[in-house]
PDB file with one MODEL, atoms N, CA, C and O in Angstrom:
MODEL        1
ATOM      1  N   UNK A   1       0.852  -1.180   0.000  1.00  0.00           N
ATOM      2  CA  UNK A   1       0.000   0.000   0.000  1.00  0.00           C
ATOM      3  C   UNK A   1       0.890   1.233   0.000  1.00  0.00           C
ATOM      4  O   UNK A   1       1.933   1.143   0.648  1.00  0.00           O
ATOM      5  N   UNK A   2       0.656   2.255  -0.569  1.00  0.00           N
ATOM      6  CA  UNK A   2       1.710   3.267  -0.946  1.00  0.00           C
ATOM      7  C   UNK A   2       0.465   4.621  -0.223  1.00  0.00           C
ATOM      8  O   UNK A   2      -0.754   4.749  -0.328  1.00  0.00           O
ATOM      9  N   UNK A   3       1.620   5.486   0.549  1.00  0.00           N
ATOM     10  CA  UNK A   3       1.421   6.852   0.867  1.00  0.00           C
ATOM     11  C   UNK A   3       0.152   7.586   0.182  1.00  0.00           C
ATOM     12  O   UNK A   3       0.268   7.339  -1.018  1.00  0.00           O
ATOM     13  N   UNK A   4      -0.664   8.142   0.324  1.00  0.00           N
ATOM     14  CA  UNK A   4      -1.361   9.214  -0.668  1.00  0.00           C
ATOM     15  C   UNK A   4      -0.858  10.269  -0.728  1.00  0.00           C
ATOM     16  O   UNK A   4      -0.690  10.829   0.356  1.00  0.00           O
ATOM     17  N   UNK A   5      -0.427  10.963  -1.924  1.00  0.00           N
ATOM     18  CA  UNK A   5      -0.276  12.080  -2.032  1.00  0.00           C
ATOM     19  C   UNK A   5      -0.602  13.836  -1.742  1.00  0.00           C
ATOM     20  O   UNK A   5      -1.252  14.496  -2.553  1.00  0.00           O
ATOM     21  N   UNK A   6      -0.152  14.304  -0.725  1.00  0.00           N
ATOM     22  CA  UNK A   6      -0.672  15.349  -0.396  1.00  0.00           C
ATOM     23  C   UNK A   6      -1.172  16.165  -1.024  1.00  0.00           C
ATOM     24  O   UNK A   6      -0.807  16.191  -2.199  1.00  0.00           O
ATOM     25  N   UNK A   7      -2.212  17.201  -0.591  1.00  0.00           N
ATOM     26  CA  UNK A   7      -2.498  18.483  -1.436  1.00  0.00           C
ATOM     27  C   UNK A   7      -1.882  19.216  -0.539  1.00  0.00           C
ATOM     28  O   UNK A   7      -1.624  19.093   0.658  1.00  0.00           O
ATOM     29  N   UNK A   8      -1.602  20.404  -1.766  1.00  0.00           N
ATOM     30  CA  UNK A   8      -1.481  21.800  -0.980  1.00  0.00           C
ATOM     31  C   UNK A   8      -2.896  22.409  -0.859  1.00  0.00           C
ATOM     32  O   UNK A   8      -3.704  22.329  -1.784  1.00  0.00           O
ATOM     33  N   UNK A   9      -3.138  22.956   0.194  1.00  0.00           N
ATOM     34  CA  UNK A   9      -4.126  23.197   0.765  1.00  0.00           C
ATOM     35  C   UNK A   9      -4.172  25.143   0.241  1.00  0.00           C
ATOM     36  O   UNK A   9      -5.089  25.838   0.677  1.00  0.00           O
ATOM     37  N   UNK A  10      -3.164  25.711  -0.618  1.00  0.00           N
ATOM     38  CA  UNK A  10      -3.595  27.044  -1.177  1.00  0.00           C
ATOM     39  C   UNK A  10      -3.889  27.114  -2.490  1.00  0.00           C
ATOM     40  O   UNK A  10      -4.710  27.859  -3.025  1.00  0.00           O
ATOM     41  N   UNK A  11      -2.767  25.826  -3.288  1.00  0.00           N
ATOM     42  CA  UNK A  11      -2.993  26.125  -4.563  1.00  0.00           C
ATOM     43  C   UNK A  11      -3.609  24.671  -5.080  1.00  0.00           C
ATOM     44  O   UNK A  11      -3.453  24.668  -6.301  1.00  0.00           O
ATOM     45  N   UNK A  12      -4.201  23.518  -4.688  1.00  0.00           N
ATOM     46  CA  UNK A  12      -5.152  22.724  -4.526  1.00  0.00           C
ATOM     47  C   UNK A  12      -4.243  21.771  -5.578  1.00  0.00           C
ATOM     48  O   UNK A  12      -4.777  20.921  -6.290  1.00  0.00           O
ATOM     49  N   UNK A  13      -3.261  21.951  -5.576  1.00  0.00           N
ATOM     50  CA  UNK A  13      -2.605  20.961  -6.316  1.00  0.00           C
ATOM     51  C   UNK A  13      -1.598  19.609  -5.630  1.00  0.00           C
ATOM     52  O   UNK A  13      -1.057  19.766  -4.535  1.00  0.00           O
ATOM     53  N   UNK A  14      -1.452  18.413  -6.354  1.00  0.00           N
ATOM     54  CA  UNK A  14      -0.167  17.508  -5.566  1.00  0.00           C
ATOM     55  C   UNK A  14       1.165  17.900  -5.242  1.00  0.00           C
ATOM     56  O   UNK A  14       1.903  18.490  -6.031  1.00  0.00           O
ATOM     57  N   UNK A  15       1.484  17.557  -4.028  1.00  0.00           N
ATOM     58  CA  UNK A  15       2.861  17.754  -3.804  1.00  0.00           C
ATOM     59  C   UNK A  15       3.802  16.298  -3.990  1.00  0.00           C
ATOM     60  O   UNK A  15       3.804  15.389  -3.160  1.00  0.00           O
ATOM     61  N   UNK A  16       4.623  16.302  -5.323  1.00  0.00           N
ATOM     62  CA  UNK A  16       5.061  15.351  -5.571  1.00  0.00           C
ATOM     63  C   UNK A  16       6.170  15.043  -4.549  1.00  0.00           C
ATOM     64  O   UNK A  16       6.121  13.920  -4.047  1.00  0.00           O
ATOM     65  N   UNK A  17       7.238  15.926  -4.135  1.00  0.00           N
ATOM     66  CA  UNK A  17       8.392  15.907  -3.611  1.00  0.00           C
ATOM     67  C   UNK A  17       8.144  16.036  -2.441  1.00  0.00           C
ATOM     68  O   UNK A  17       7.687  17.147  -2.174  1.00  0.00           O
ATOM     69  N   UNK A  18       8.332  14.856  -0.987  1.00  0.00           N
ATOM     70  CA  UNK A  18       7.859  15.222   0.185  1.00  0.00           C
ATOM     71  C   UNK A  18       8.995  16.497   0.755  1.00  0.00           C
ATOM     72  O   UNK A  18       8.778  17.202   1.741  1.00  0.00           O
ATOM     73  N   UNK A  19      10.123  16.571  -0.053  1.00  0.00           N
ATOM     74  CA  UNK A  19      10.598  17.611   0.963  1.00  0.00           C
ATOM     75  C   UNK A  19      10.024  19.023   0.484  1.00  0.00           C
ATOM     76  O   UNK A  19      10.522  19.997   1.048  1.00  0.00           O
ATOM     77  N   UNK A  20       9.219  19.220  -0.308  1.00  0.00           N
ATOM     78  CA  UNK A  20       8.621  19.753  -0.537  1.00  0.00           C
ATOM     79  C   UNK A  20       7.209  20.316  -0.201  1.00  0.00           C
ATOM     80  O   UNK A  20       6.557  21.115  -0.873  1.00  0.00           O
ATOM     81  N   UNK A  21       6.908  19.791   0.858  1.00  0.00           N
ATOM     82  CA  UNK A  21       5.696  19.297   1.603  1.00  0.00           C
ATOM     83  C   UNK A  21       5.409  20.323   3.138  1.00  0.00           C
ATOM     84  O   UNK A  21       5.925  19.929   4.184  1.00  0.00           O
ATOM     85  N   UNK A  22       5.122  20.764   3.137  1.00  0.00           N
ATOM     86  CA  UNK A  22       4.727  21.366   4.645  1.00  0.00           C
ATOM     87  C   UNK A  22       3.387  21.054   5.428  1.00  0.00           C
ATOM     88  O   UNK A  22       2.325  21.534   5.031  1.00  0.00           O
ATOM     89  N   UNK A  23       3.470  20.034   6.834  1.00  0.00           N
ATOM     90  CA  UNK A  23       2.691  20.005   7.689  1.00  0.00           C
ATOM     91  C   UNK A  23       1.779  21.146   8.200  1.00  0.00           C
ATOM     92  O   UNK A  23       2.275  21.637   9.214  1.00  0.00           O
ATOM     93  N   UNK A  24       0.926  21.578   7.941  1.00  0.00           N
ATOM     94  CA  UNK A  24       0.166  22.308   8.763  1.00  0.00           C
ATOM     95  C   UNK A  24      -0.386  22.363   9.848  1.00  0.00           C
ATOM     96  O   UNK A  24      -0.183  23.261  10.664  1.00  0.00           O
ATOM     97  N   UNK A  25      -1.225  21.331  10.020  1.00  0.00           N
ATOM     98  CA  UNK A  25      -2.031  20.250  11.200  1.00  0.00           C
ATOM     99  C   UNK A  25      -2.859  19.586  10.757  1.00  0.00           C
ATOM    100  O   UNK A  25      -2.587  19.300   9.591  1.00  0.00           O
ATOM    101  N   UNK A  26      -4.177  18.987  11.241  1.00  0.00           N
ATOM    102  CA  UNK A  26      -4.803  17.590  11.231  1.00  0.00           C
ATOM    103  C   UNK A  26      -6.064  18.700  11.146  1.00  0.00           C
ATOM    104  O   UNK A  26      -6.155  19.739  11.800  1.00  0.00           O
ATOM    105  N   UNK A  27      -6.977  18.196  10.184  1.00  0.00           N
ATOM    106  CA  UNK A  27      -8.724  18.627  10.299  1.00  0.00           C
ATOM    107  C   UNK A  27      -9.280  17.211  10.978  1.00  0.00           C
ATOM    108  O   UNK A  27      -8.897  16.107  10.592  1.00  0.00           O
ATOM    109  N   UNK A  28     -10.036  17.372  11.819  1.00  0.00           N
ATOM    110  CA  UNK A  28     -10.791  16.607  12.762  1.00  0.00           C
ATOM    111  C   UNK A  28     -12.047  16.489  11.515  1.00  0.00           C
ATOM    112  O   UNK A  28     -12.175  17.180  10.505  1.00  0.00           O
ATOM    113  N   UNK A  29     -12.889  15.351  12.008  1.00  0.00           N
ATOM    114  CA  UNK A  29     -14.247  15.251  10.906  1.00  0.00           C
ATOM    115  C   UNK A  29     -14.813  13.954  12.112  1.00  0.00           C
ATOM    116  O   UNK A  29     -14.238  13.163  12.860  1.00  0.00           O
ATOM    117  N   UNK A  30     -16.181  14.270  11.797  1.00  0.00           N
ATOM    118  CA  UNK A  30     -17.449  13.543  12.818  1.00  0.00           C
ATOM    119  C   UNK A  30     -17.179  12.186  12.292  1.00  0.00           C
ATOM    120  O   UNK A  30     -16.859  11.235  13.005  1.00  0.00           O
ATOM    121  N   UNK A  31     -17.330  12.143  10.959  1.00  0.00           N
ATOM    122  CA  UNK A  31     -16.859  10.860  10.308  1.00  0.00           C
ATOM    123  C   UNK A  31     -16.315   9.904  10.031  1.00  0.00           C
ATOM    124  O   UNK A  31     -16.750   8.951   9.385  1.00  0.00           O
ATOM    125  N   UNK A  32     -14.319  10.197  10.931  1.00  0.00           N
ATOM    126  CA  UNK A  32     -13.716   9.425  10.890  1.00  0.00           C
ATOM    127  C   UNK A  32     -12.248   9.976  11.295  1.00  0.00           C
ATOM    128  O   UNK A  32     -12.113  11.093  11.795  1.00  0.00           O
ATOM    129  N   UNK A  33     -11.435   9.329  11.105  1.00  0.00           N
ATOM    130  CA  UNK A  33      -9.924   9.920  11.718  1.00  0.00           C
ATOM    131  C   UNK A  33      -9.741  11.332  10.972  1.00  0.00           C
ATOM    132  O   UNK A  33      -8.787  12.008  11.357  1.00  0.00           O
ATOM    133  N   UNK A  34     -10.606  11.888   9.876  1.00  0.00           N
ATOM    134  CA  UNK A  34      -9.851  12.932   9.443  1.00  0.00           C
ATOM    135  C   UNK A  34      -8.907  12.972   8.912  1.00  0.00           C
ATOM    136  O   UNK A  34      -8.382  11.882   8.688  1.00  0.00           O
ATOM    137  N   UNK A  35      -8.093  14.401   8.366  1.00  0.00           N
ATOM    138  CA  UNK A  35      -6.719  14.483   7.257  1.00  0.00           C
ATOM    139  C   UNK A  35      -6.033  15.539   7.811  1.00  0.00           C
ATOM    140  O   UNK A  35      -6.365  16.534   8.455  1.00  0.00           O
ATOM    141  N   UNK A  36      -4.834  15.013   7.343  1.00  0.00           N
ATOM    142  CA  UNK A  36      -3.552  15.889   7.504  1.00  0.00           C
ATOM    143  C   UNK A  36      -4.019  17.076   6.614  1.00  0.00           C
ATOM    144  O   UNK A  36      -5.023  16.929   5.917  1.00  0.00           O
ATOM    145  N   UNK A  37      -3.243  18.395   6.611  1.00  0.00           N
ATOM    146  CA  UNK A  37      -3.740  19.967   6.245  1.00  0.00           C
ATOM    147  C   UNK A  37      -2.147  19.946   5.124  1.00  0.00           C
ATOM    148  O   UNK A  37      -1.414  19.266   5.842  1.00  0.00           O
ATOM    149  N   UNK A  38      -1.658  20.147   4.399  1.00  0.00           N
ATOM    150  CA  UNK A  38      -0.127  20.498   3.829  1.00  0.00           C
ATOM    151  C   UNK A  38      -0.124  21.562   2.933  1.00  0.00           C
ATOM    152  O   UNK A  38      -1.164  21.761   2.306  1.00  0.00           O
ATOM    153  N   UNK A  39       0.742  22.215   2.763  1.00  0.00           N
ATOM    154  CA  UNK A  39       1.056  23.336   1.346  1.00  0.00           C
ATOM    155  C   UNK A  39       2.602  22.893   1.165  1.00  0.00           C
ATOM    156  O   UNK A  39       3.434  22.205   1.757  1.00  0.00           O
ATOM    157  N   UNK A  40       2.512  23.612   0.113  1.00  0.00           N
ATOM    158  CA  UNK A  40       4.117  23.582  -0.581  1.00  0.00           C
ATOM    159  C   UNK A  40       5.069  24.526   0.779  1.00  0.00           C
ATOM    160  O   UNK A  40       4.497  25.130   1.687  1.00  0.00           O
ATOM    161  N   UNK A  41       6.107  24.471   0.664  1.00  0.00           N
ATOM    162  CA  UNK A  41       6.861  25.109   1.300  1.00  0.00           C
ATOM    163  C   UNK A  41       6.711  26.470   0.676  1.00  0.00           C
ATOM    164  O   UNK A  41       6.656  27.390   1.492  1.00  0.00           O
ATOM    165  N   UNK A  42       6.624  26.838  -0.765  1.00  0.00           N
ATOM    166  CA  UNK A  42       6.627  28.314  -1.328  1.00  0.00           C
ATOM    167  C   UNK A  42       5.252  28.510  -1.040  1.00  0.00           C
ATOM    168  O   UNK A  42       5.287  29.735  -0.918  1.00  0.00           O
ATOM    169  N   UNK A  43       4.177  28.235  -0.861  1.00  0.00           N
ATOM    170  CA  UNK A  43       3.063  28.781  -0.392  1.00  0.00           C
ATOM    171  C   UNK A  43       2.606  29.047   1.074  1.00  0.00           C
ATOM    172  O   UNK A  43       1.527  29.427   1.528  1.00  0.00           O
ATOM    173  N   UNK A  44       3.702  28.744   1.618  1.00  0.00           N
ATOM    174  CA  UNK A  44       3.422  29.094   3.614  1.00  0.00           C
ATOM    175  C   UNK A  44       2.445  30.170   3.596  1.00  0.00           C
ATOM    176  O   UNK A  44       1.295  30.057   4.020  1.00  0.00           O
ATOM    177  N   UNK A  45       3.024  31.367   3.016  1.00  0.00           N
ATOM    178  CA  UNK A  45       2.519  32.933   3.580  1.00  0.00           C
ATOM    179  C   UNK A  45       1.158  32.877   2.792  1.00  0.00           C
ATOM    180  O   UNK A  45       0.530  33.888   3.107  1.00  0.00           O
ATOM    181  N   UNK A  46       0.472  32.147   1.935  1.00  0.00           N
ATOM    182  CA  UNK A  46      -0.686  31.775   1.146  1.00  0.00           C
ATOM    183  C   UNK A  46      -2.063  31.174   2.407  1.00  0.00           C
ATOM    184  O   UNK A  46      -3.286  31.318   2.415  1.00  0.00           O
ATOM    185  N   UNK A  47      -1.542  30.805   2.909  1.00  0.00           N
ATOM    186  CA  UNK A  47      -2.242  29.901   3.868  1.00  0.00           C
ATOM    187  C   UNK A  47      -2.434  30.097   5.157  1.00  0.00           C
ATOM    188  O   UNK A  47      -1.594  30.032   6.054  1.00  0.00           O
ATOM    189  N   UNK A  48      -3.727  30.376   5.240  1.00  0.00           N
ATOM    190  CA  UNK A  48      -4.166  31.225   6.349  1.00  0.00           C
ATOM    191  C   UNK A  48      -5.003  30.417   7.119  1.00  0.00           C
ATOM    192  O   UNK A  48      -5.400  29.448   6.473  1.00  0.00           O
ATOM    193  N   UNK A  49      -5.444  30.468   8.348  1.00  0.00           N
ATOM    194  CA  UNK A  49      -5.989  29.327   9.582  1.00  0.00           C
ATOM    195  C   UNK A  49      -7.487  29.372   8.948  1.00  0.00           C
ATOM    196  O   UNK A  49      -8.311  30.177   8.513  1.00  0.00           O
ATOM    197  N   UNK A  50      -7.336  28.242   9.137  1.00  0.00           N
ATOM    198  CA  UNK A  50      -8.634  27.448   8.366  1.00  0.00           C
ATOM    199  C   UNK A  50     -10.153  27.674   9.714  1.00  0.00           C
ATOM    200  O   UNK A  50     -10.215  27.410  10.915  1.00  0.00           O
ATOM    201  N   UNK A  51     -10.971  28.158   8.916  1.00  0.00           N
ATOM    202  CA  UNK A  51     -12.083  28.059   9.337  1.00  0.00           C
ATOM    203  C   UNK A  51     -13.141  26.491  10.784  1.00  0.00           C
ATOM    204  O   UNK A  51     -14.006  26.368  11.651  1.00  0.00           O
ATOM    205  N   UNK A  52     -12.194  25.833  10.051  1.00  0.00           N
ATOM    206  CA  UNK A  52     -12.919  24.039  10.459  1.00  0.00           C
ATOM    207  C   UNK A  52     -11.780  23.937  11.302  1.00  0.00           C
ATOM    208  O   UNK A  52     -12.034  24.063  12.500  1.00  0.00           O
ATOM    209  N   UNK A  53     -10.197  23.679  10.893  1.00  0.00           N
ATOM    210  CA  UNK A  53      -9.095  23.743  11.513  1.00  0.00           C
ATOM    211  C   UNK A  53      -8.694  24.052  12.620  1.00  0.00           C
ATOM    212  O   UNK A  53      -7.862  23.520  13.355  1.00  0.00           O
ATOM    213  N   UNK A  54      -9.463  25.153  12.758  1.00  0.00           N
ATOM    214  CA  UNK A  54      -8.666  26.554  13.686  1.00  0.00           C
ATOM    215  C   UNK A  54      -9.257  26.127  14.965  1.00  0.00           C
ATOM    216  O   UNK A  54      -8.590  26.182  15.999  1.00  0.00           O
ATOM    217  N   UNK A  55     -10.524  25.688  14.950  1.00  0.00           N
ATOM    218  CA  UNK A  55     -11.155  25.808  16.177  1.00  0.00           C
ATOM    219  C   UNK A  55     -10.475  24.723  17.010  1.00  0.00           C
ATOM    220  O   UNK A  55     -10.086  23.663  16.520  1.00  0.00           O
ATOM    221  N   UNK A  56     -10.344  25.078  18.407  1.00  0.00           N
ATOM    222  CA  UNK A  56      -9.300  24.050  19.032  1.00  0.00           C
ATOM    223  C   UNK A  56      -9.838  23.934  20.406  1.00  0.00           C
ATOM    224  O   UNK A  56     -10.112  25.050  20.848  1.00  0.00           O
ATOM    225  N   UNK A  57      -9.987  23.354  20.906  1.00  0.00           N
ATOM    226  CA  UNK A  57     -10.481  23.413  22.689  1.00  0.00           C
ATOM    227  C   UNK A  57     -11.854  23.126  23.148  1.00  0.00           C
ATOM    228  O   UNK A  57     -12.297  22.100  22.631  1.00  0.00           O
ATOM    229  N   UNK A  58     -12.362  23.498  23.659  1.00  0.00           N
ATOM    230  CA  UNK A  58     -13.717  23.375  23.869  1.00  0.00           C
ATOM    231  C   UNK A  58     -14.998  24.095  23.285  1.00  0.00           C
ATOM    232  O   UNK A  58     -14.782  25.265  22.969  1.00  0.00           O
ATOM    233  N   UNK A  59     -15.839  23.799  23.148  1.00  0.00           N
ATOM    234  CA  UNK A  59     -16.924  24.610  22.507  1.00  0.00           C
ATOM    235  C   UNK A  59     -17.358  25.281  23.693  1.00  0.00           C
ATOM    236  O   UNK A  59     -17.634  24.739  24.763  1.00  0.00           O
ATOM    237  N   UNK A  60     -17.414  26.908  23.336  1.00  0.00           N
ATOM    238  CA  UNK A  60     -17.803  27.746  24.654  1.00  0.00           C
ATOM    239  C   UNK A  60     -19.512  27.559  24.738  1.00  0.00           C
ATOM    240  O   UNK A  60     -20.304  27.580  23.796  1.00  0.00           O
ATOM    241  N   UNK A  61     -19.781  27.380  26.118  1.00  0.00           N
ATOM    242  CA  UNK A  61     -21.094  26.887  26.434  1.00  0.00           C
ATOM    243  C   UNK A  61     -21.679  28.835  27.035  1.00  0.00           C
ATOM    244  O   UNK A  61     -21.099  29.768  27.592  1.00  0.00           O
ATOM    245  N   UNK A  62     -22.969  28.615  26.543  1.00  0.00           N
ATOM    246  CA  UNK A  62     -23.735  30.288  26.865  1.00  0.00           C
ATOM    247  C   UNK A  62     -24.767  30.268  27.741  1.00  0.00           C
ATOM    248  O   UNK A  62     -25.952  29.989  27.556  1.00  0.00           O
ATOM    249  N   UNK A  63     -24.040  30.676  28.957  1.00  0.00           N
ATOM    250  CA  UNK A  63     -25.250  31.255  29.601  1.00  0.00           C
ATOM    251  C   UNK A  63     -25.669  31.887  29.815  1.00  0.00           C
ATOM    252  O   UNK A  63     -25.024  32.931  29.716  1.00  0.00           O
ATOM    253  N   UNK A  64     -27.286  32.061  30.382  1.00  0.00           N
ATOM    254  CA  UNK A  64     -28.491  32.939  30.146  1.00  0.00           C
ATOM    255  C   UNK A  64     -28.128  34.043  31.627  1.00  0.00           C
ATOM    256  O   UNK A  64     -27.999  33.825  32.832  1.00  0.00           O
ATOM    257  N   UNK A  65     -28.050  35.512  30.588  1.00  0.00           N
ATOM    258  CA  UNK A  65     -28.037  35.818  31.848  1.00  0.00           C
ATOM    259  C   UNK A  65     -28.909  36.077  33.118  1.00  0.00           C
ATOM    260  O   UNK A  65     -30.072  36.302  32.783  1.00  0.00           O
ATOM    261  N   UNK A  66     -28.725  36.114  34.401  1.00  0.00           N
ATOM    262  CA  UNK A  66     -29.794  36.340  35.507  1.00  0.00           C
ATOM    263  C   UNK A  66     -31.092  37.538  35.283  1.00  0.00           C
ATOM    264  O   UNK A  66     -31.056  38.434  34.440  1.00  0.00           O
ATOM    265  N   UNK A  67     -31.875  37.365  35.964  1.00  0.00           N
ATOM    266  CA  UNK A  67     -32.770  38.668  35.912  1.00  0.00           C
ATOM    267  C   UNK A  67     -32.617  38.478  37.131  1.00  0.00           C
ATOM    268  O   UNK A  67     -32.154  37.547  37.789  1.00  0.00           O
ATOM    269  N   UNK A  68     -33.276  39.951  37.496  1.00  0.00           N
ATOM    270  CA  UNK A  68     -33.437  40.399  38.128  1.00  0.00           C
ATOM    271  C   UNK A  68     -34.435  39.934  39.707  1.00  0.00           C
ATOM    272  O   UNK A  68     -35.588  40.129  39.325  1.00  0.00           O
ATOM    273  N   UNK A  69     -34.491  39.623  40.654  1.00  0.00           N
ATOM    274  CA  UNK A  69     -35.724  39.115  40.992  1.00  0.00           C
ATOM    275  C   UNK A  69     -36.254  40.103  42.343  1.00  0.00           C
ATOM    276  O   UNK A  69     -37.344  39.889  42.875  1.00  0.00           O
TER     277      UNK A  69
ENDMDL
END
């Protein structure tokens, strides 16, 4: 079984050359283990924190505030 080939995650293309390859981080998904995030090394400054990605920690819980009594 052989590696899958990364995307770059700015310019949506394969990264043939792993040293060519930059880790970003991991997208989480309800569905299953999820995927690694990568860009080219020349597209770092292209690639900006992902919407789905970004969120990290806990989901902030809202509470109602008091009235008055």
């Amino acid at each position: 079984m052989t590696a899958p080939i990364p995307m770059c995650r700015a310019c949506r293309q394969p990264i043939e050359e792993p040293d060519n390859a930059l880790h970003l981080g991991h997208e989480e998904v309800d569905s299953g283990p999820g995927w690694n995030i990568h860009a080219h090394c020349a597209h770092n400054d292209r690639t900006g924190p992902d919407s789905v990605a970004a969120v990290t920690g806990p989901v902030p819980t809202v509470v109602p505030a008091r009235t008055p009594s």
